[in-house]
LOKOLKOL-24987 format. One record per residue (C-alpha): residue number from 1; chain; x, y, z. Coordinates in Angstrom, 2 decimals. Layout:
BEGIN
> seq|mol|X|Y|Z
> NUM|A|X|Y|Z;
...
This chain:
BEGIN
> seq|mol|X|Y|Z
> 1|A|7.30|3.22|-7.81;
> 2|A|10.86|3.73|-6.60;
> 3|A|11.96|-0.05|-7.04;
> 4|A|11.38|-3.45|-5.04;
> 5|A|14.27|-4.72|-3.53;
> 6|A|18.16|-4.75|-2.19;
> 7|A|20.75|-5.90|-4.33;
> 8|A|24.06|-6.78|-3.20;
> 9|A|26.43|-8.08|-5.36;
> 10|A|29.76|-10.07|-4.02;
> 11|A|32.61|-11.55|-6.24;
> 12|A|35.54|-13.47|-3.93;
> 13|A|39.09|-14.44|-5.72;
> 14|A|40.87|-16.43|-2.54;
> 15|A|44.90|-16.96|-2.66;
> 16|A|46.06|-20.34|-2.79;
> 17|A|48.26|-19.87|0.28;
> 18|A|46.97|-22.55|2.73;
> 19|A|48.35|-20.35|6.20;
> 20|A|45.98|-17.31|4.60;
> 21|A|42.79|-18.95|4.44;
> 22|A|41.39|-18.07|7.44;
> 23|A|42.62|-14.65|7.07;
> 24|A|40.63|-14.57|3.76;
> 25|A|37.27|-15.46|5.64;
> 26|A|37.82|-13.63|8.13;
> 27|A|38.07|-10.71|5.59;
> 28|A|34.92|-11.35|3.68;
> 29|A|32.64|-11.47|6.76;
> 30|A|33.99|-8.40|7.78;
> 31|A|33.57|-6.57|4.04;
> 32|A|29.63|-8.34|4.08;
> 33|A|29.10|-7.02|7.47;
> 34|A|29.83|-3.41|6.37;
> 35|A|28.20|-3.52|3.10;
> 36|A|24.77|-4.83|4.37;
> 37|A|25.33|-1.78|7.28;
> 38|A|25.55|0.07|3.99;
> 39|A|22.58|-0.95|2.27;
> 40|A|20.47|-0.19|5.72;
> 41|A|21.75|3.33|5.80;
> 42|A|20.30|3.60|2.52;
> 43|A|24.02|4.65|0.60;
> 44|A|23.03|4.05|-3.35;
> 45|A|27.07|3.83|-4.48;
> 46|A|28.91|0.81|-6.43;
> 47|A|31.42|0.02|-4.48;
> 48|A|34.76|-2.36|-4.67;
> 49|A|37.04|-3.90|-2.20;
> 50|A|40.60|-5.70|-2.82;
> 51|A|42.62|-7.01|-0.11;
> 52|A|46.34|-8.24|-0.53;
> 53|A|48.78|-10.44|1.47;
> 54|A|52.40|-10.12|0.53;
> 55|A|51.48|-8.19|-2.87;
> 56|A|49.06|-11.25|-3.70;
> 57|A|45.71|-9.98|-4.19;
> 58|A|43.20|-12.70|-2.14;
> 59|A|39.95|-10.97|-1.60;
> 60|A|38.35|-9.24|-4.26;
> 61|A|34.95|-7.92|-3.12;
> 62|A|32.14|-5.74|-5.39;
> 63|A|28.93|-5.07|-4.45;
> 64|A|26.24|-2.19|-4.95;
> 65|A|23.39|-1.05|-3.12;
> 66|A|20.07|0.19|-5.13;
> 67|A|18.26|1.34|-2.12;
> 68|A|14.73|0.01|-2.62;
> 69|A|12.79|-2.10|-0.84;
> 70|A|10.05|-4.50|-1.10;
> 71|A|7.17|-2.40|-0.87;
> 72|A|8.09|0.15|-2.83;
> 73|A|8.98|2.07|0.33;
> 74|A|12.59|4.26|-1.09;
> 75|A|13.80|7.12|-0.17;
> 76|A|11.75|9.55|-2.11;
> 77|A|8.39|7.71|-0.51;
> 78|A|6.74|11.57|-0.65;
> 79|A|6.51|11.17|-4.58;
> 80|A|5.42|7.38|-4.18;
> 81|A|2.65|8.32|-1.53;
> 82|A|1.37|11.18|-3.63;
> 83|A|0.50|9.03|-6.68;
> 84|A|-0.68|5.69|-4.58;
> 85|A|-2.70|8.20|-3.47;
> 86|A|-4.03|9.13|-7.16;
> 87|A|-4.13|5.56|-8.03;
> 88|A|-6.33|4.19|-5.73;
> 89|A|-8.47|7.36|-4.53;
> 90|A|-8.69|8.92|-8.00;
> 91|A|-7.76|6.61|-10.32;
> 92|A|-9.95|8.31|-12.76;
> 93|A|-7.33|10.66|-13.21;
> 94|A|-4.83|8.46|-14.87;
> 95|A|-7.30|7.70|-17.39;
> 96|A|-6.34|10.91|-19.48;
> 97|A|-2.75|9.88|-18.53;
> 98|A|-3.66|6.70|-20.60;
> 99|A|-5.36|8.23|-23.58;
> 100|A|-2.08|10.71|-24.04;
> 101|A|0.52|7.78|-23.93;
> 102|A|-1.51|5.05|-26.01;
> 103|A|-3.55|7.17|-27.68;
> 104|A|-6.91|5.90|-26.74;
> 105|A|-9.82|8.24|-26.37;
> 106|A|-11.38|7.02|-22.97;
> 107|A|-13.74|9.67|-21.65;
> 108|A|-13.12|10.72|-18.10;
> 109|A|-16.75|8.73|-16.79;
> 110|A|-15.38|5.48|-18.59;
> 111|A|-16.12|2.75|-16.29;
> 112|A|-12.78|0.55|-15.31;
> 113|A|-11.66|-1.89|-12.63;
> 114|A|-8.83|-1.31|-10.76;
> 115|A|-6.91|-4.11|-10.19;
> 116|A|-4.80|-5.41|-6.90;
> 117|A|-1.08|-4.49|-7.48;
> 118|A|0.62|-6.98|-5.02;
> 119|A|2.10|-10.11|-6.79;
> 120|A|3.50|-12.95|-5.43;
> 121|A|6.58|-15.20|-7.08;
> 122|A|8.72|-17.91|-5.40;
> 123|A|11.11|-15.21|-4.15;
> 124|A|9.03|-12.68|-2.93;
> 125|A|6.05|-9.88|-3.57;
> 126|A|6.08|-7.33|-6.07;
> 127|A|4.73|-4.54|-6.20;
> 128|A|3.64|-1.92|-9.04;
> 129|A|2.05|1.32|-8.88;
> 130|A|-1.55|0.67|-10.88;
> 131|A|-3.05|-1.97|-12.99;
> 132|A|-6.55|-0.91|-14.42;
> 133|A|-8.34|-2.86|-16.74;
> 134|A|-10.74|-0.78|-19.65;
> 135|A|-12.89|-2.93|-22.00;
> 136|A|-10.69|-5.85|-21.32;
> 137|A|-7.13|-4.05|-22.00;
> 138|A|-4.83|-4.24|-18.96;
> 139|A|-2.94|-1.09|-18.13;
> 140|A|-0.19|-0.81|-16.07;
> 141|A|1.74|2.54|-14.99;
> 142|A|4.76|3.03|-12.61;
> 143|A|5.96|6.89|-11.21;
> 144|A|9.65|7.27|-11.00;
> 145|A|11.49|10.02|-9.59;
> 146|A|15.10|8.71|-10.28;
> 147|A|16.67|7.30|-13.23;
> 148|A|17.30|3.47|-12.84;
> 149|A|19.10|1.86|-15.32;
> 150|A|17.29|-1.09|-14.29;
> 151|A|13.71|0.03|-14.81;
> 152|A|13.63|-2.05|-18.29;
> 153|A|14.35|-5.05|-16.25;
> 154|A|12.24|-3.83|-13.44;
> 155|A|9.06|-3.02|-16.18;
> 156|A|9.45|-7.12|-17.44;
> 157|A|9.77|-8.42|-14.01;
> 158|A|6.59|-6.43|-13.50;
> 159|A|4.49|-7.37|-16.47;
> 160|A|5.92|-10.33|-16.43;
> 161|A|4.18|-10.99|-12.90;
> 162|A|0.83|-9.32|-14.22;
> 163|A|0.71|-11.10|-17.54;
> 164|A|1.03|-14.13|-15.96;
> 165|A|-1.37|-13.77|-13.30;
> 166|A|-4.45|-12.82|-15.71;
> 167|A|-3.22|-15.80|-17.92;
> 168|A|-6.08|-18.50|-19.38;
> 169|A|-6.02|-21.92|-20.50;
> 170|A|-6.86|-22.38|-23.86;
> 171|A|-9.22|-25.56|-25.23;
> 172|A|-5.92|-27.00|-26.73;
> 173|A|-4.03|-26.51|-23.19;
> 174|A|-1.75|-24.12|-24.22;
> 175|A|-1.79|-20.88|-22.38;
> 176|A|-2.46|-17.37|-23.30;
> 177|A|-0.36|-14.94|-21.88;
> 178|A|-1.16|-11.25|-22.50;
> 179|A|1.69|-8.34|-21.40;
> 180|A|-0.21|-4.88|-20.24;
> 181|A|0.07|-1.79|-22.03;
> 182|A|2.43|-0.49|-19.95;
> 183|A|4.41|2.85|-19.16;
> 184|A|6.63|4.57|-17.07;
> 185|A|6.18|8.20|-15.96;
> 186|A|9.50|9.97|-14.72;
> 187|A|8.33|13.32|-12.47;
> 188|A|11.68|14.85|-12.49;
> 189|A|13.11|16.14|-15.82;
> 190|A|16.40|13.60|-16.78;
> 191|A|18.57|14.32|-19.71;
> 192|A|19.07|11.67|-22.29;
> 193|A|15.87|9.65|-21.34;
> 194|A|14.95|7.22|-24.21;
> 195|A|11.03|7.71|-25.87;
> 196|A|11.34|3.78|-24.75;
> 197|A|12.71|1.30|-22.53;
> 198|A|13.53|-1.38|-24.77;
> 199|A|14.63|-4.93|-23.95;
> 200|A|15.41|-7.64|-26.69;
> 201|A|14.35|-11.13|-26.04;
> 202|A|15.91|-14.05|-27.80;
> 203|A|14.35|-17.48|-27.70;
> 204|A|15.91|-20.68|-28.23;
> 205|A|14.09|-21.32|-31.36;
> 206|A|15.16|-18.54|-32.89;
> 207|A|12.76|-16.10|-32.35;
> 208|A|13.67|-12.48|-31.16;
> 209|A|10.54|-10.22|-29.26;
> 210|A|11.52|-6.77|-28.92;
> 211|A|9.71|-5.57|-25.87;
> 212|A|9.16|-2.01|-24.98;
> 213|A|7.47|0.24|-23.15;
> 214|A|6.84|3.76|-23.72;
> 215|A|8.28|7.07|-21.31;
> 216|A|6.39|9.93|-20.39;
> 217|A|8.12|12.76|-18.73;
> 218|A|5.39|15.16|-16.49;
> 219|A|8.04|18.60|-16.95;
> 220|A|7.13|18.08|-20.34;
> 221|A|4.16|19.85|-19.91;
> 222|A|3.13|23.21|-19.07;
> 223|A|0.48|24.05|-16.96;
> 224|A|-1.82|24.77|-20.08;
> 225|A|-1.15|21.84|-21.26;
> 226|A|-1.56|19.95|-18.65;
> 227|A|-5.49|21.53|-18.34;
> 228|A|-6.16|21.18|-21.92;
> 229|A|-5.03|17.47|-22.03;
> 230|A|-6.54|17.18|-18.48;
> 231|A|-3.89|15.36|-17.24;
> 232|A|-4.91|16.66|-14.08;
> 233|A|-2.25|13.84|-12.07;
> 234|A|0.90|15.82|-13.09;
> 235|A|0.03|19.00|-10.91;
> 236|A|1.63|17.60|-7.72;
> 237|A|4.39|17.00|-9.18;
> 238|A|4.89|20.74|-11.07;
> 239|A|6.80|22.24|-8.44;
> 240|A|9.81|19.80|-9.84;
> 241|A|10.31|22.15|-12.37;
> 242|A|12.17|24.37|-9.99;
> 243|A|13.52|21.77|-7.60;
> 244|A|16.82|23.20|-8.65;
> 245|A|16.40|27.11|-8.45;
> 246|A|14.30|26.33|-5.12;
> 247|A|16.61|24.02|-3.10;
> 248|A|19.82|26.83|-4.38;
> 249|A|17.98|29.66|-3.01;
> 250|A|18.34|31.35|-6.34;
> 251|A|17.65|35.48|-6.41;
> 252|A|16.38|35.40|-9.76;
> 253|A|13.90|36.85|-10.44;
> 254|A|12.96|35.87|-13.62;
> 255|A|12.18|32.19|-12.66;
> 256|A|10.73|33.31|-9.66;
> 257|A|7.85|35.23|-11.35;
> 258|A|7.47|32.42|-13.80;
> 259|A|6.81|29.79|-10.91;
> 260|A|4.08|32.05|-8.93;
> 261|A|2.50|32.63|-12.45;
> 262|A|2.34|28.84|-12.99;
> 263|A|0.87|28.37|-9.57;
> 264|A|-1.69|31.18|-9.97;
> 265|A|-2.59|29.40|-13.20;
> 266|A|-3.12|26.22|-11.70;
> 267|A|-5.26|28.31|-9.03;
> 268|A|-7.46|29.98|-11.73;
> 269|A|-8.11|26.68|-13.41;
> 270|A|-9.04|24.56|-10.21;
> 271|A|-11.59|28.04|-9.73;
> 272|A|-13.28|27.81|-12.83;
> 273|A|-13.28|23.71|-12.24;
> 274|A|-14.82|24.25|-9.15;
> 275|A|-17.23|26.77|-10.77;
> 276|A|-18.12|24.95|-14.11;
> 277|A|-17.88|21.44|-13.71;
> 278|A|-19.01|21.13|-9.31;
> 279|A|-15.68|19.21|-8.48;
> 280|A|-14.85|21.03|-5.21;
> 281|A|-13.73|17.64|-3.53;
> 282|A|-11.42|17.00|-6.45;
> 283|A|-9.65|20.56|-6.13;
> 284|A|-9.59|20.20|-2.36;
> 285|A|-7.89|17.20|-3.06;
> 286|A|-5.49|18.25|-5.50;
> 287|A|-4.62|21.72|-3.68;
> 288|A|-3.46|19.17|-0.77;
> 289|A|-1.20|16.95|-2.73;
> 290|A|0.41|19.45|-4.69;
> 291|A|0.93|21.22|-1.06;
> 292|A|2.44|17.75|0.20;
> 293|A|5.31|17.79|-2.22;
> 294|A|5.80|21.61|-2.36;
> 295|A|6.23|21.39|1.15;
> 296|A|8.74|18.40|0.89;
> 297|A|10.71|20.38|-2.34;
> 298|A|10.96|23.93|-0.87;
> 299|A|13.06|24.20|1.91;
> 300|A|11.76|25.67|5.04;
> 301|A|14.15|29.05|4.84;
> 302|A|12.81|29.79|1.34;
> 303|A|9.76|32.23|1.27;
> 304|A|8.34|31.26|-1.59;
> 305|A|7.03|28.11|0.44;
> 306|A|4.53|30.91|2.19;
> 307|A|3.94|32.56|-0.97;
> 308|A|2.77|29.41|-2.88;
> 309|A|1.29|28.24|0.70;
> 310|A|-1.40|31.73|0.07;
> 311|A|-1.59|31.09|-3.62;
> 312|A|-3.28|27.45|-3.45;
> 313|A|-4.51|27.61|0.17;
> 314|A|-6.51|30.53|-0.14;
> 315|A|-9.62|31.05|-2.85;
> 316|A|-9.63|27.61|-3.44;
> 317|A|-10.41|26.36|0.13;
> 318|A|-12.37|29.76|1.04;
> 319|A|-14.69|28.95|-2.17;
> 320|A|-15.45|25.49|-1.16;
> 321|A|-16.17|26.13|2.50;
> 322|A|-19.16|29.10|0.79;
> 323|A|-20.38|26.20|-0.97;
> 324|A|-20.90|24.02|1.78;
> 325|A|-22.69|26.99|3.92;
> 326|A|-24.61|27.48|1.31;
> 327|A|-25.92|23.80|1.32;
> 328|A|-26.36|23.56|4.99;
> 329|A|-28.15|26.84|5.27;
> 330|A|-30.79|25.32|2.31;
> 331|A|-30.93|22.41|4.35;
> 332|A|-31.67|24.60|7.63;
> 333|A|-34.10|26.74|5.61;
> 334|A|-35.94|23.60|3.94;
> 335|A|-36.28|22.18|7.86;
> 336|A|-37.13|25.90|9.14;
> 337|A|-40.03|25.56|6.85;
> 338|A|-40.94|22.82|8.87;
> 339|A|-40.84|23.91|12.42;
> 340|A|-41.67|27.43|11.26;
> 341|A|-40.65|30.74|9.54;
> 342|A|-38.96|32.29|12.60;
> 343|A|-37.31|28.64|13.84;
> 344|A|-36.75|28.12|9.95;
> 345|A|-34.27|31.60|10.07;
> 346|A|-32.60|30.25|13.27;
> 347|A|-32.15|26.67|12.23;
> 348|A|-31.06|28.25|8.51;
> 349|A|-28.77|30.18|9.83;
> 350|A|-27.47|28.43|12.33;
> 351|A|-27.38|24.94|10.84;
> 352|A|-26.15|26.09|7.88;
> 353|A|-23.23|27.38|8.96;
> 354|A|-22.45|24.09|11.33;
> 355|A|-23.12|21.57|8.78;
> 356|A|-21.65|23.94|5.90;
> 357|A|-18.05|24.48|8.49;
> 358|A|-18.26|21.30|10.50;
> 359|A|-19.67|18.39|8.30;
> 360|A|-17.78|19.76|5.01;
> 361|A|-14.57|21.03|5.99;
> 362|A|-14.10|19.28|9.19;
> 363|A|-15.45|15.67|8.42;
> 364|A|-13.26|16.22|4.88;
> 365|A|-9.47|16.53|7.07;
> 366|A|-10.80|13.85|9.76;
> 367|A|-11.21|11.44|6.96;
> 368|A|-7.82|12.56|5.90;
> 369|A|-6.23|11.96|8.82;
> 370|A|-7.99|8.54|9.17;
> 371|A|-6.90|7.59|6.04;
> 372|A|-3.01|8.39|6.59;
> 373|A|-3.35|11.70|4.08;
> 374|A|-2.76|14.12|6.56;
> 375|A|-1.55|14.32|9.93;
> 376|A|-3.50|15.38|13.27;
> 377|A|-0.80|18.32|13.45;
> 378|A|-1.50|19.53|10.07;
> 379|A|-5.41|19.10|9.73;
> 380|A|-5.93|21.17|13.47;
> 381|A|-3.25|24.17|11.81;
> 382|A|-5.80|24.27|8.67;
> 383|A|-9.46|24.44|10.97;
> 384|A|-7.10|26.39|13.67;
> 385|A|-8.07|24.24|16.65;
> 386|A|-5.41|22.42|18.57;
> 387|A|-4.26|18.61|18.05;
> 388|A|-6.69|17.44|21.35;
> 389|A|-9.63|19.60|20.16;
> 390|A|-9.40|17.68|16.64;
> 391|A|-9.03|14.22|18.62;
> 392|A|-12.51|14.97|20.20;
> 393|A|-13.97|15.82|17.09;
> 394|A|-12.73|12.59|15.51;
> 395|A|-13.84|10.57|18.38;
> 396|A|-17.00|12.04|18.42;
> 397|A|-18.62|11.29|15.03;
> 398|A|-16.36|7.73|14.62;
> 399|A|-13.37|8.68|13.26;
> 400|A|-10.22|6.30|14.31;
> 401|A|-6.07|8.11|14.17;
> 402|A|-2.97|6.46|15.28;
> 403|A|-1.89|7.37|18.48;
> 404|A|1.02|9.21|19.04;
């Protein structure tokens, strides 16, 4: 996540004139005023201040803003929301995310427990990403979109927090602390990024820990790769490849006709998902988040926003809806059989299409909306009803949404 707090850093050198002392406090509330206005408008700068009286320097001021907050709510919260969303609705997905970095060789059914991520120290709650714990190992990840030359300090603040809070007492009273396997996955592509962020620790007696924790970098992979490895978590976050050409507007073609390939790919492989292994809801899913930050990447003017818009919106979403028709018009059929050959037709028919349309496609967005997903304006575009119709609905069969 996209860090955990404000920083704000003042140094003061006051003049020894005794007539200019008020003059220098007078200065510095001013300066702190502005730079905590600074920090709130979310300006990440360094920034330094000196103020003179007669050619005598008496304020020096220096202070930068990170622009995080507790929370983990930043700037970029699109790329944070996307993978809280992985982490705690599919956090089975970050399981071949963990066998690629530590080289484990967890199959995709291993049972794990997903821990709580808030933790609470005597100045405040942190908060990481995800914590899962597999045959007793704790794992910890973070998603960063930004380089922060801070993130080492950040990543032993953080395991720090965990290690101690799954600590035990031993028989002789001396406690066992164990740090996470830990790792930090950048989403954008940054030059010069280190295989590890390292941090050496030296004790007073001597001793000298080096800790570090390994980088993974999601444009690293291509799309095959990211299907063969199954690393299935990256695919939102694809698009980043192009954030440059996109947000320029670029007329090449070249890189244009490599991105639609890569997002028919992606289509063709959620297909035969869908086909082979029966995990509509997990392409439906997936088509929606990589739609949430393709969305927030591609500027509005640019049409290849529509273009990818068709590519992932359209077989994908038209397959799954068959699928549920098809189980809703057994389920008519199988009561038809019931009530009668003729009735059966009618209620196979008609049933199946209702609870194929309404209790698949529609109960799936409602539960997105109630869950903070998706909003009510996007969810009545996709079943192309309008915002009140789609209240009603919700309403109806016990679905709660915020209020506008």
């Amino acid at each position: 996540m996209d860090g955990a707090c404000n920083e704000l850093f003042i140094c003061i050198q006051i003049g020894l004139l005794e007539e200019d002392k008020y003059l220098c406090v007078y200065c510095g509330i001013m300066v702190m005023v502005f730079s905590i206005c600074l920090i709130d408008k979310g300006q990440e700068k360094s920034y330094n201040l000196s103020i003179k009286n007669k050619g005598t320097e008496i304020l020096r001021i220096k202070w930068r803003n990170s622009v995080y907050m507790e929370g983990g709510e930043s700037f970029n919260t699109i790329f944070d929301d996307v993978f809280r969303t992985i982490a705690q609705k599919m956090p089975f997905l970050l399981i071949p995310l963990i066998n690629e970095v530590f080289g484990t060789a967890y199959t995709e059914d291993q049972e794990f427990e997903q821990l709580r991520n808030e933790h609470y120290e005597k100045f405040g709650k942190i908060v990481t990403d995800s914590i899962l714990r597999i045959e007793g190992r704790l794992y910890h990840m973070e998603c960063q979109s930004q380089k922060d030359g801070d993130m080492t300090l950040r990543m032993v603040e953080y395991d720090f927090a965990i290690a101690l809070e799954h600590s035990s007492k031993m028989e002789d009273n001396s406690i066992d602390i164990h740090f996470p396997e830990s790792c930090v996955l950048y989403i954008r592509n940054h030059r010069d990024m280190p295989t590890h962020h390292k941090a050496r620790v030296h004790f007073a007696d001597g001793q000298t820990v080096t800790y570090q924790v390994p980088v993974i970098m999601a444009q690293d992979y291509t799309v095959d790769r990211i299907f063969e490895k199954r690393l299935l978590a990256l695919l939102p976050y694809h698009i980043l490849r192009y954030e440059h050409f996109l947000k320029a507007n670029s007329m090449s073609q070249k890189k244009l006709d490599r991105l639609l390939e890569d997002y028919r790919n992606i289509c063709q492989n959620l297909l035969k998902m869908q086909e082979t292994e029966g995990k509509i809801q997990l392409s439906i899913n997936l088509v929606d988040l990589i739609n949430q930050i393709a969305d927030y990447v591609i500027p509005k003017e640019n049409p290849v926003r529509e273009r990818i818009g068709a590519i992932m919106g359209g077989k994908i979403l038209q397959l799954a809806s068959e699928r549920f028709i098809e189980e809703g018009r057994t389920l008519g059929i199988t009561e038809g059989r019931t009530l009668g050959i003729t009735e059966g037709r009618t209620l196979g028919i008609t049933e199946g299409r209702t609870l194929g349309i309404e209790e698949g496609r529609v109960k799936e967005l409602c539960s997105m909306v109630q869950d903070g997903d998706i909003t009510l304006e996007r969810a009545a575009k996709r079943l192309n009803i309008t915002v009140p119709e789609l209240e009603k609905r919700m309403l109806e069969n016990g679905y709660r949404f915020q209020e506008m």
